[in-house]
PANULUM-33715 format. One line per 10 residues: number of its first residue (from 1); their letters; for each residue x, y, z of C-alpha. Coordinates in steps of 0.02 Angstrom, whole numbers, plus 50000, padded with zeros to 5 digits. Layout:
BEGIN
NUM> a> X:Y:Z; ...
***
This chain:
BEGIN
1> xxxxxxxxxx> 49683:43208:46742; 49706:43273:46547; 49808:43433:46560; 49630:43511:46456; 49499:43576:46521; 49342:43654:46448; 49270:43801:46536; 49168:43885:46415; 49110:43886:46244; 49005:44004:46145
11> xxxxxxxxxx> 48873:43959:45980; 48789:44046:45881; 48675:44006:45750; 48639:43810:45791; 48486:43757:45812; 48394:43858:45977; 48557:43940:46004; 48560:44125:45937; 48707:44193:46026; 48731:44093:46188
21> xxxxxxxxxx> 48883:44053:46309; 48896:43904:46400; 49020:43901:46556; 49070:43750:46626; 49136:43643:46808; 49232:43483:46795; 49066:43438:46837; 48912:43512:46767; 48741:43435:46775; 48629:43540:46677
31> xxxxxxxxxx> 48412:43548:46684; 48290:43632:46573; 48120:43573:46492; 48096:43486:46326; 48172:43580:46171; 48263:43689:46274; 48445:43661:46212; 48527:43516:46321; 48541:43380:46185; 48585:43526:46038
41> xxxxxxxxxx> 48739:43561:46170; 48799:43383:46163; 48750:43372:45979; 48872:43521:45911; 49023:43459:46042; 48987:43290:45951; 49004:43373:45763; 49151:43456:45814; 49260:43298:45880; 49171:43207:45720
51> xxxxxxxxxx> 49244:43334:45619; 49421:43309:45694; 49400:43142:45602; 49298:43170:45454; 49229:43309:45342; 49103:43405:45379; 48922:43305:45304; 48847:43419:45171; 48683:43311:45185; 48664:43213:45353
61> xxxxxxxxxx> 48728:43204:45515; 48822:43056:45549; 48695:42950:45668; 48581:43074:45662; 48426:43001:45555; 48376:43134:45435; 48462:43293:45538; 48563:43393:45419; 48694:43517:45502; 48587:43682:45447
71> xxxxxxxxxx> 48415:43673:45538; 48253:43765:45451; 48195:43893:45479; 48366:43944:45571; 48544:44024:45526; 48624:43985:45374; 48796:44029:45472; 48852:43934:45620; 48996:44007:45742; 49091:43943:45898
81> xxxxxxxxxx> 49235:43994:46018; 49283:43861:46096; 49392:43901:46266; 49524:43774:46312; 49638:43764:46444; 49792:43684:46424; 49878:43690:46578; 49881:43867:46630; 49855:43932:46464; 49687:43987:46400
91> xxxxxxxxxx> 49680:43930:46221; 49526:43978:46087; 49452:43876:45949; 49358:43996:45844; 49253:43942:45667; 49132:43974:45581; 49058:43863:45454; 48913:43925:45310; 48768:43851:45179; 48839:43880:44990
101> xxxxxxxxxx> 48701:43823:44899; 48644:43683:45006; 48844:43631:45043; 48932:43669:45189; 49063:43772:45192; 49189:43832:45327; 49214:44012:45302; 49363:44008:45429; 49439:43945:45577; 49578:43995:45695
111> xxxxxxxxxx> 49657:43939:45849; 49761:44069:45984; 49800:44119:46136; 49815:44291:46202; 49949:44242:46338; 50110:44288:46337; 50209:44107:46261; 50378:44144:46294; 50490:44319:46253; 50503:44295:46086
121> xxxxxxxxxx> 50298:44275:46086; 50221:44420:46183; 50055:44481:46188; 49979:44281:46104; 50026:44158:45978; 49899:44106:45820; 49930:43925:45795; 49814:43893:45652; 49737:44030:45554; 49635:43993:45372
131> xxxxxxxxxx> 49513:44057:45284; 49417:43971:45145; 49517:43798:45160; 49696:43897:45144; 49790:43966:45298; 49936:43927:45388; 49995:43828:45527; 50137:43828:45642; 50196:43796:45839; 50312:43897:45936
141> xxxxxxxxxx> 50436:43776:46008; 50508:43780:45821; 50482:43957:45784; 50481:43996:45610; 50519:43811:45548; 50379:43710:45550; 50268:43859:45480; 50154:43789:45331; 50058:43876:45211; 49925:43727:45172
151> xxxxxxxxxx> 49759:43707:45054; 49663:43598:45121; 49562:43558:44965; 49403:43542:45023; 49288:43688:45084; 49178:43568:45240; 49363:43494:45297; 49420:43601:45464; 49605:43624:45481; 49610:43573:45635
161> xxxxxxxxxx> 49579:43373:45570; 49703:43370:45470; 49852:43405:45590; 49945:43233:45591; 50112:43318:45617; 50162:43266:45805; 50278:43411:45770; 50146:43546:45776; 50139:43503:45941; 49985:43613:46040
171> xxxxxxxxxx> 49886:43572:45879; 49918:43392:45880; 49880:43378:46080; 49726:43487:46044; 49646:43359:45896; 49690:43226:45998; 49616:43293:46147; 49434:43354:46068; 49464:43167:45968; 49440:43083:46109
181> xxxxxxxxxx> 49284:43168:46191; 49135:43043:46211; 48963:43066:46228; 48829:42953:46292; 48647:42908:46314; 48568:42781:46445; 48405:42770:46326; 48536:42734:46161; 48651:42594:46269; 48616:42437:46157
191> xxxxxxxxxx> 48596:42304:46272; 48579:42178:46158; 48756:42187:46092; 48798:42213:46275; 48736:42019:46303; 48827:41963:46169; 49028:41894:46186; 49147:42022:46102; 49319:41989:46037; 49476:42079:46153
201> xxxxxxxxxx> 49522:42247:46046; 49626:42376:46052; 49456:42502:46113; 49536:42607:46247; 49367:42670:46304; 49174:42604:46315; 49083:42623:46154; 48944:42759:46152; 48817:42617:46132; 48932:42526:46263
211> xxxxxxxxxx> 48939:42379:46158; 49108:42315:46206; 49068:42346:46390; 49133:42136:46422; 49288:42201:46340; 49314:42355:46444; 49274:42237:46622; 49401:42102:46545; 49529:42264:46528; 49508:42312:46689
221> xxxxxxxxxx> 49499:42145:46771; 49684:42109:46717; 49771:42271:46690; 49692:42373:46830; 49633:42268:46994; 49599:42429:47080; 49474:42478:46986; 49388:42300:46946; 49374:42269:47121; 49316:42460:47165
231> xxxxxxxxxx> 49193:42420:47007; 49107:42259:47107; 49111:42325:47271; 49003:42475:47202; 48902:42343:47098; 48860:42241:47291; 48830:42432:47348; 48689:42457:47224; 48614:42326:47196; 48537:42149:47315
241> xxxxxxxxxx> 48610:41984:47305; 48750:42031:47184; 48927:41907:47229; 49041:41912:47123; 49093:41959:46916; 49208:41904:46800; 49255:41937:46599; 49341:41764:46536; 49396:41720:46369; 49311:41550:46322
251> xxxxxxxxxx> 49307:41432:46148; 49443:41431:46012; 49401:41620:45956; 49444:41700:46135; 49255:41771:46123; 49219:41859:46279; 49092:41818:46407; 49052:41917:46567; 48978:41813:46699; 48877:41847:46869
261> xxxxxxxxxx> 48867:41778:47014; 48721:41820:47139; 48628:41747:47297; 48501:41608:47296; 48574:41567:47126; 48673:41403:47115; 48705:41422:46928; 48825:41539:46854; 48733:41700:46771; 48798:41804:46621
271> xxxxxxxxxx> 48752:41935:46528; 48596:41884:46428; 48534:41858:46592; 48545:42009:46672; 48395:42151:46650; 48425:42314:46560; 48426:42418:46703; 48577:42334:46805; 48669:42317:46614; 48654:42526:46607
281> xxxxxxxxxx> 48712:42537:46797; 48851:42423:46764; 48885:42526:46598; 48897:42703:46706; 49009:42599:46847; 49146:42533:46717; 49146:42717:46641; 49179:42807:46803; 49318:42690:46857; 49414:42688:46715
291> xxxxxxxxxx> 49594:42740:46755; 49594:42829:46563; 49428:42900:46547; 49375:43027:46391; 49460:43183:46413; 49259:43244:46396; 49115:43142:46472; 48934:43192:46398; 48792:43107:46458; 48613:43118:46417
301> xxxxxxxxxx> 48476:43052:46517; 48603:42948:46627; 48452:42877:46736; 48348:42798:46593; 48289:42625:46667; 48374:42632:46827; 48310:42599:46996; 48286:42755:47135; 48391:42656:47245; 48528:42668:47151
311> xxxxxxxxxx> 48544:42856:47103; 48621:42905:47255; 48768:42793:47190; 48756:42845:47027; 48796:43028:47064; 48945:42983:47176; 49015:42902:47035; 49021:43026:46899; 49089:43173:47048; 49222:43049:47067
321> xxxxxxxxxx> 49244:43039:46869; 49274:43238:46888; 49402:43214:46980; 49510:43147:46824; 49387:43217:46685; 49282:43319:46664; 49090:43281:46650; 48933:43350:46597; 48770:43279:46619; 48575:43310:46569
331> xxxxxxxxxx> 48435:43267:46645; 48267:43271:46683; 48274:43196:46834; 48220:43292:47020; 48266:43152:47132; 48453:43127:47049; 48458:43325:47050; 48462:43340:47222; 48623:43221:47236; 48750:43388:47180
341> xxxxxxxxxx> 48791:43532:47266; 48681:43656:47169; 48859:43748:47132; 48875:43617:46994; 48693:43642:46912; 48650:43737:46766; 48490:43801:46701; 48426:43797:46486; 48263:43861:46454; 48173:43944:46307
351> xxxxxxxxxx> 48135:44125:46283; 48051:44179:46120; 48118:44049:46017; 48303:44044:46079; 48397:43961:46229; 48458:44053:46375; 48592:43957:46476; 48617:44021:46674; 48750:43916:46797; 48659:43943:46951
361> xxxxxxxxxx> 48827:43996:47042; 48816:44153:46949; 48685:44197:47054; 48758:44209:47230; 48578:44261:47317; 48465:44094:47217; 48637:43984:47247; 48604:44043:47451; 48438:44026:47450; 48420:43868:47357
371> xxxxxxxxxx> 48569:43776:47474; 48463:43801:47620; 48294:43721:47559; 48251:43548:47580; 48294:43409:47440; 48095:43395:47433; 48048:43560:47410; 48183:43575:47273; 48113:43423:47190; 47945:43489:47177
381> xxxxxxxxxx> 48035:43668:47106; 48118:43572:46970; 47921:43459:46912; 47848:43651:46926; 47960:43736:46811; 47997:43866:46974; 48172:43828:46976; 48179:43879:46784; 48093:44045:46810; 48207:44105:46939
391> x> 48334:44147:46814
***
């Protein structure tokens, strides 16, 4: 388990989001109709670990066809406060980031705590503080030494990307940490690199078009038995006829393969041969069981092309991924909905114009009432749009 945790963040001024806070679980699967916030959620976590890595795009949003970072008509000011928890200390990511004559621009960012450090650090600690690219960094296990005074140079670069110092320790762990969030789609999985050999690399975790998924299985197959074997034996769980897998290295480039093995088949599958749907399940399974997941797990639409049958399965996985990560799904799905305890759901939905997110065990009296009705009933809540309007 990461020693970070994200319980809440707030935005304001992206895209439906006036002025909204989202709280989450180490496992949070959260509903709401079309255009009512659940991918924009996903898509500003995703521009702020992209912007631990690069600057911020004055035009485009990297993979995002034609979406610039400023949406029309909407704010031309975007802010967050982003609540980590390092351990047992609350830490906040605050920014905010402007349009300067169709560039973007971040007016300033800071990260504290309000928790006592240590004596000589009572009452908080700022650990990064600028303001128009210049500001000052520093870490309190070296007091006054490794304080900086830095320009960054460039007004869409945030500070917090260009901590390399493994001396500024919280702030290193921190960019590492929001670095290595992930963020996934079961509608965006490109299976046809999937049935393609890969080369062995250095990839600690599945791609977000899970393109080096044979690599990943080969990983796991010879570094971590556990969890290849748990990863088959939920594989024969979900799905008929299935016998055995294996990742091999074959031919003079060490390509690999992934191969299947299933009943009433004499021939050795691999795989090319295998249909989208059980590609995506095996996809999911492999990202569950890795001993190193993400230290953040998003996924949109996780059901896309899957089979009822195996749903059921599907959900046990990813509350088992929440026990060493934390996770946050979307969907649209009733069926799968009904596979959490409703203390883990959360509701978006629009209200003239702008999203209003509601965790549903906020509200003690709908969180009773809505444990005690049947899975069907709830279903049918969820296709009505009754659930919604509760809140």
């Amino acid at each position: 388990m990461s020693d970070f945790f994200l319980p809440a963040i707030r935005i304001r001024g992206y895209r439906p989001f006036r002025d909204v806070l989202f709280r989450f679980n180490r496992l949070e699967v959260i509903i709401g109709s079309n255009g009512s916030g659940k991918t924009s959620l996903f898509e500003f976590l995703k521009l702020l670990r992209n912007s631990c890595n690069i600057e911020i795009p004055h035009d485009f949003i990297t993979g995002k066809q034609g979406q610039k970072v400023f949406h029309k008509p909407g704010e031309d000011k975007i802010f967050w406060n982003v609540q980590v928890d390092y351990k047992d200390t609350p830490l906040f990511y605050q920014g905010e980031i402007e349009e300067d004559k169709g560039l973007v621009k971040v007016a300033f960012e800071r990260i504290i705590t309000k928790k006592n450090i240590d004596k000589k650090n009572q009452g908080g600690f700022t650990f990064l503080d600028f303001r128009n690219g210049m500001g000052l960094v520093r870490d309190p296990d070296d007091g006054d030494f490794l304080r900086k005074e830095w320009n960054l140079g460039k007004n869409n670069q945030l500070g917090l990307g260009a901590v390399t110092d493994a001396n500024l320790t919280m702030l290193y762990k921190l960019r590492e940490y929001i670095q290595n969030w992930r963020f996934y789609n079961g509608s965006k999985f490109n299976t046809e690199k999937i049935r393609r050999p890969v080369y062995d690399t250095l990839t600690q975790f599945l791609d977000e078009d899970a393109g080096n998924l044979s690599s990943i299985i080969f990983k796991l197959m010879n570094e971590h038995s556990e969890a290849f074997e748990d990863l088959k034996s939920l594989i024969q769980f979900a799905i008929p006829g299935f016998k055995n897998l294996e990742a091999r290295q074959t031919g003079i480039n060490g390509e690999i393969f992934t191969f299947w093995q299933e009943e009433g088949v004499e021939t050795e599958l691999n795989f090319a041969d295998l249909s989208d749907g059980i590609l995506r399940f095996i996809a999911w399974s492999t990202l569950c069981v890795m001993p190193y997941p993400p230290s953040l797990i998003c996924i949109d639409d996780p059901v896309q092309g899957l089979h009822p049958r195996t749903l059921p399965v599907l959900a046990g996985l990813f509350e088992k991924a929440s026990e060493r990560t934390q996770v946050l799904l979307a969907t649209h799905a009733s069926y799968f909905l009904t596979q959490f305890d409703m203390e883990n759901i959360a509701i978006l939905k629009k209200t003239s114009g702008g999203s209003v997110y509601t965790n549903v065990r906020h509200s003690p009296a709908i969180l009773n009432h809505l444990q005690q009705i049947e899975d069907e009933e709830l279903q049918q809540m969820h296709r009505a749009d009754e659930l919604e309007g509760m809140f």
